[in-house]
C-alpha positions in Angstrom: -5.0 20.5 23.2 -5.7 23.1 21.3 -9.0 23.9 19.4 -9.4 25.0 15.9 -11.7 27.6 15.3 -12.1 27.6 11.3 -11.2 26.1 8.0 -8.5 28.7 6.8 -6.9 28.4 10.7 -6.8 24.4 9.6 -5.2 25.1 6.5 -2.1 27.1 7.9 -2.2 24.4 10.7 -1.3 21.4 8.7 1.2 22.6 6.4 3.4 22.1 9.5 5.7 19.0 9.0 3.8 16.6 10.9 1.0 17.5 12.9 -2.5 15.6 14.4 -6.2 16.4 15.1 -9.4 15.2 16.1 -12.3 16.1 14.4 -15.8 16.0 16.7 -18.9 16.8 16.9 -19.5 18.8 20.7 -22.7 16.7 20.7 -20.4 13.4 20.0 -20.3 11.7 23.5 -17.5 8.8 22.4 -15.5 12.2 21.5 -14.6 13.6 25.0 -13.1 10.2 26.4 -10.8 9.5 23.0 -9.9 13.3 23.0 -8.5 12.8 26.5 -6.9 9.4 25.3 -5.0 11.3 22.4 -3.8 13.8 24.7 -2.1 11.2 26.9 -1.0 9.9 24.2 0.5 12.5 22.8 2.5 13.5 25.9 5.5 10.9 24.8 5.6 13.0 21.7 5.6 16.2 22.4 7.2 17.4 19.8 4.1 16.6 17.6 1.3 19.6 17.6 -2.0 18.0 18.1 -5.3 20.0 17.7 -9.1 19.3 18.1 -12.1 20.4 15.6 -15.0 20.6 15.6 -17.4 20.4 12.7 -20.0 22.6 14.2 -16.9 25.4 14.0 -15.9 24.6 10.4 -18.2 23.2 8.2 -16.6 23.3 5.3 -13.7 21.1 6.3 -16.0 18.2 7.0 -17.0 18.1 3.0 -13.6 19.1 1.9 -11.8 16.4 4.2 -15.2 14.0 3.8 -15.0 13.6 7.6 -18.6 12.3 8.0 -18.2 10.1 11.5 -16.7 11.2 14.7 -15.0 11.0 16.1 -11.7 11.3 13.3 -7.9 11.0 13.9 -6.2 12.4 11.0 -2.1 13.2 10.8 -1.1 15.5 8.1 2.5 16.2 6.9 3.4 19.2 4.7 -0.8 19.4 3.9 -1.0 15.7 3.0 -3.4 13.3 4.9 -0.5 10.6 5.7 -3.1 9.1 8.4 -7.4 8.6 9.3 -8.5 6.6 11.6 -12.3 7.0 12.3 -14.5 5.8 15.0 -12.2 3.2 16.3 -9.1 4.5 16.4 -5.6 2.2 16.3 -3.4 3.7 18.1 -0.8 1.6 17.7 -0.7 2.4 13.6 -0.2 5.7 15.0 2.6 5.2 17.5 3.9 3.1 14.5 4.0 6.1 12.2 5.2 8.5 15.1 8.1 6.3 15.6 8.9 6.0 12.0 9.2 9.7 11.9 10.8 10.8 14.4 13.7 7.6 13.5 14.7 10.3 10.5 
């Protein structure tokens, strides 16, 4: 997975067609078992970028995305939220929306 290290890295990140992160907190300890879930996860679609980051890193994007509970799962497309799933994530709606996708 790979980490994001600031708020104008995140921007150029999600203008990507269709990408995924988590956002967390390093002192968040529900945040390093889901991370590893996700990744699973995301290994039947690996054509999907996924990324992890954390608020302590950028601070802004926590106010500017109003990500205030961690651990976050949001999917972007062309720098549109399409998808947030907080605390307990679904990740069925998200295989859901994968699936739609990648059908086009």
């Amino acid at each position: 997975m790979n980490i994001i290290k600031n708020y104008e890295e995140f921007q150029e990140i999600i203008k990507q067609e269709l990408v995924i992160l988590i956002a967390k907190t390093k002192a968040c300890v529900v945040c390093k078992p889901l991370s590893e879930k996700l990744e699973s996860f995301m290994k039947e679609y690996d054509k999907i970028p996924y990324y992890e980051i954390f608020l302590e890193d950028a601070e802004v994007f926590s106010g500017q995305h109003l990500v205030f509970t961690v651990p976050t799962v949001l999917v972007f497309s062309n720098s549109n939220e399409i998808l947030r799933e907080s605390r307990f994530i679904n990740f069925d709606k998200i295989k859901r929306l994968f699936d739609l996708y990648l059908e086009k």
